[in-house]
C-alpha positions in Angstrom: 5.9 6.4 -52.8 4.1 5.4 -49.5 6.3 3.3 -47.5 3.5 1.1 -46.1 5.8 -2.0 -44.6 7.9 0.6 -42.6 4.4 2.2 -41.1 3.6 -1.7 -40.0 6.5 -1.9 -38.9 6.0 0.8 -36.0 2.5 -0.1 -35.5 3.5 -3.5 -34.9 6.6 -2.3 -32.4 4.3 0.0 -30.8 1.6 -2.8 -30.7 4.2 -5.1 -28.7 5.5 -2.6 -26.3 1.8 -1.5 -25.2 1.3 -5.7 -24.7 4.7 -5.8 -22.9 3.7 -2.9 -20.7 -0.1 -3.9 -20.4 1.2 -7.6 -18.3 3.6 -5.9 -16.7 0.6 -4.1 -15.2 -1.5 -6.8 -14.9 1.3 -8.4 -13.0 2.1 -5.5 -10.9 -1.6 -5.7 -9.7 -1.6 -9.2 -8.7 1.1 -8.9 -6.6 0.1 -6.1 -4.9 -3.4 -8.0 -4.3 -1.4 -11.0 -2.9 0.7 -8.6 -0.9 -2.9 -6.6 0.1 -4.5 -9.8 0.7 -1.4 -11.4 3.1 -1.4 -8.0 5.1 -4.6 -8.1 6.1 -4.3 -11.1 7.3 -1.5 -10.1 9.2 -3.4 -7.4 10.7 -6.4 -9.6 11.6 -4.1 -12.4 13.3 -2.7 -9.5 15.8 -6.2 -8.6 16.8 -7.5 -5.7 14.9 -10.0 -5.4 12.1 -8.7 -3.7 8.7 -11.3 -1.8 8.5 -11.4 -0.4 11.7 -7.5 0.8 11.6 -7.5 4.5 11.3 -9.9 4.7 14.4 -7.3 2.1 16.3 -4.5 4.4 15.5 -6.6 7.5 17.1 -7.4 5.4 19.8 -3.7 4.0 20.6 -2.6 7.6 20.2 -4.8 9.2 22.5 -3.5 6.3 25.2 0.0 6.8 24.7 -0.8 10.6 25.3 -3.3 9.6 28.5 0.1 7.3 30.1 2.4 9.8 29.4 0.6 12.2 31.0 0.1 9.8 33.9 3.8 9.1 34.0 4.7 12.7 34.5 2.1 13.5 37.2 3.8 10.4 39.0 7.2 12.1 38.7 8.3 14.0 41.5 8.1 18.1 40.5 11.7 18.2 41.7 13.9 16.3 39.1 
């Protein structure tokens, strides 16, 4: 005998959990746009463009790299 109400049973359990799962998702991905969304804001309001940050980072690394080499050709070759 087919146990049809047991098999409805698990589709309907499985049915639920993929929901459950599904808006835990869909919540998940606002929050990350609100988080996305406040950060580059953040970014804008100290100056930079978020589009423009990897070429920032190259160009704030090659500074740092440019003073510290300044800083040791100011320091006496003796110490």
């Amino acid at each position: 005998m087919h146990n049809y109400e047991e098999k409805l049973n698990d589709l309907k359990r499985r049915l639920e959990y993929a929901k459950n799962k599904r808006i835990k998702a869909e919540t998940r991905l606002e929050q990350l746009q609100i988080q996305k969304k406040e950060l580059m804001n953040e970014i804008k309001k100290l100056g930079f463009e978020p589009d423009n940050l990897e070429q920032e980072i190259i160009n704030l690394e090659s500074e740092i790299m440019n003073l510290i080499n300044e800083a040791e050709s100011l320091m006496p070759k003796d110490i």
